[in-house]
C-alpha positions in Angstrom: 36.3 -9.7 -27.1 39.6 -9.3 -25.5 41.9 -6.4 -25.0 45.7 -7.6 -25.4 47.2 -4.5 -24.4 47.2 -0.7 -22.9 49.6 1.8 -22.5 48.9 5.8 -22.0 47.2 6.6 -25.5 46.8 3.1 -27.0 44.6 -0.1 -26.7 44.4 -2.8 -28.6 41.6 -4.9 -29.0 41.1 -8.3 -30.6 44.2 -7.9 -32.9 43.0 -4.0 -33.4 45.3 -0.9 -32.3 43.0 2.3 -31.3 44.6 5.6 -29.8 41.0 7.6 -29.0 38.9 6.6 -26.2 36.7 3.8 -26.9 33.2 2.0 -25.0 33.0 -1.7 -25.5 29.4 -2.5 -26.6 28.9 -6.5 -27.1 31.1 -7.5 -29.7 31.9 -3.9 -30.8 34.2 -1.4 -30.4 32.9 2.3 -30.8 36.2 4.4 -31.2 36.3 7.9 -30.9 34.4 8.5 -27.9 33.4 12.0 -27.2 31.8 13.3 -23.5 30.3 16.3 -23.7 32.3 17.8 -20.6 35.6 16.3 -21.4 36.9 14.4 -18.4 33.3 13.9 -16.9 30.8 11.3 -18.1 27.1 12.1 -18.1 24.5 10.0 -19.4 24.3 11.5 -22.8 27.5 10.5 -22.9 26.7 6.3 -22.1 23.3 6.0 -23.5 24.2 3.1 -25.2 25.5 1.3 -22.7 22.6 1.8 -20.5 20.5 0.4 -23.2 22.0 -3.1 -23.0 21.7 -6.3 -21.0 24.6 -5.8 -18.9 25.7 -7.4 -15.1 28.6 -5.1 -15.7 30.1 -1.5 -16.3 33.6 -0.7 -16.3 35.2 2.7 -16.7 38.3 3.2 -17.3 39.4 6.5 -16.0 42.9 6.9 -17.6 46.4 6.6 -16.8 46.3 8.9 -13.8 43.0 8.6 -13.2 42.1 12.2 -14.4 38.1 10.9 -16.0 34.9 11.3 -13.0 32.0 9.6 -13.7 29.0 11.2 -12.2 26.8 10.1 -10.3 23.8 10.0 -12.1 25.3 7.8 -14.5 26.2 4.8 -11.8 23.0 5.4 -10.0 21.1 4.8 -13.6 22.9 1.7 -13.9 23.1 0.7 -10.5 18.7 1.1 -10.5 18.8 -1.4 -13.5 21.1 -3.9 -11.4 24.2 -3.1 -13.1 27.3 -3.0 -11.1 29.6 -0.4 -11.8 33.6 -0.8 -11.4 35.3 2.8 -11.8 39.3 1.8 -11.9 42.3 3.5 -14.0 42.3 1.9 -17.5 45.0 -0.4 -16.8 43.3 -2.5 -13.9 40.1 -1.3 -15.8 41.1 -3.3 -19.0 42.4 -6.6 -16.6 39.3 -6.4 -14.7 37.1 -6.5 -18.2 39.4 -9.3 -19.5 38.5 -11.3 -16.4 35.0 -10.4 -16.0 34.3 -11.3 -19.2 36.0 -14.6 -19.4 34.1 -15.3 -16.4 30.9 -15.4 -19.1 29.8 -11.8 -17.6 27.9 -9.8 -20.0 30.4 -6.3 -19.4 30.0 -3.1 -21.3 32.7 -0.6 -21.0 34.3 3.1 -21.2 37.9 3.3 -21.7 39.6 6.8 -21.3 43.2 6.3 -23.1 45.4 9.1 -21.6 45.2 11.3 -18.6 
């Protein structure tokens, strides 16, 4: 999977345009993500990407860099030997595109706007 492009409110992915949050999962892209507190993601919020085989986890905070991720969620990826990279979506989405041509197994959270 490869994301062509971002700009504040819109990624496309693999030829496909999406202008909600998204999590890369695999091959798939689950649109419309919702965290239950907004601009914070808990681990209800990233169950299934904690339920994978990743080396990887990438969040993409937003333009400005407005998302947090807690700290429960890196630390339960971080005790299963994930590494997690916390960037604004547009390095975010570079850093993913590289990882992952790299032959890294990488899920991902990409906030689209603020």
């Amino acid at each position: 999977m490869e994301i062509q492009s971002y700009r504040f409110g819109h990624i496309a992915i693999d030829g496909k345009a999406y202008s909600n949050d998204v999590k890369l999962v695999g091959e798939t892209v689950l649109s419309d993500w919702f965290r239950s507190k907004g601009h914070l993601v808990k681990l209800e919020d990233v169950k299934d990407l904690l339920d994978t085989d990743a080396d990887v986890c990438i969040f993409g905070t937003g333009a400005y860099g407005a998302m947090r991720v807690s700290e429960a969620v890196r630390s339960a990826f971080e005790n299963r030997g994930v590494k997690v990279i916390i960037e604004k979506t547009k390095p975010a989405c570079r850093t993913y595109n590289t990882l992952s041509k790299e032959g890294k197994k990488v899920v991902a959270g990409f906030h689209l706007t603020c």
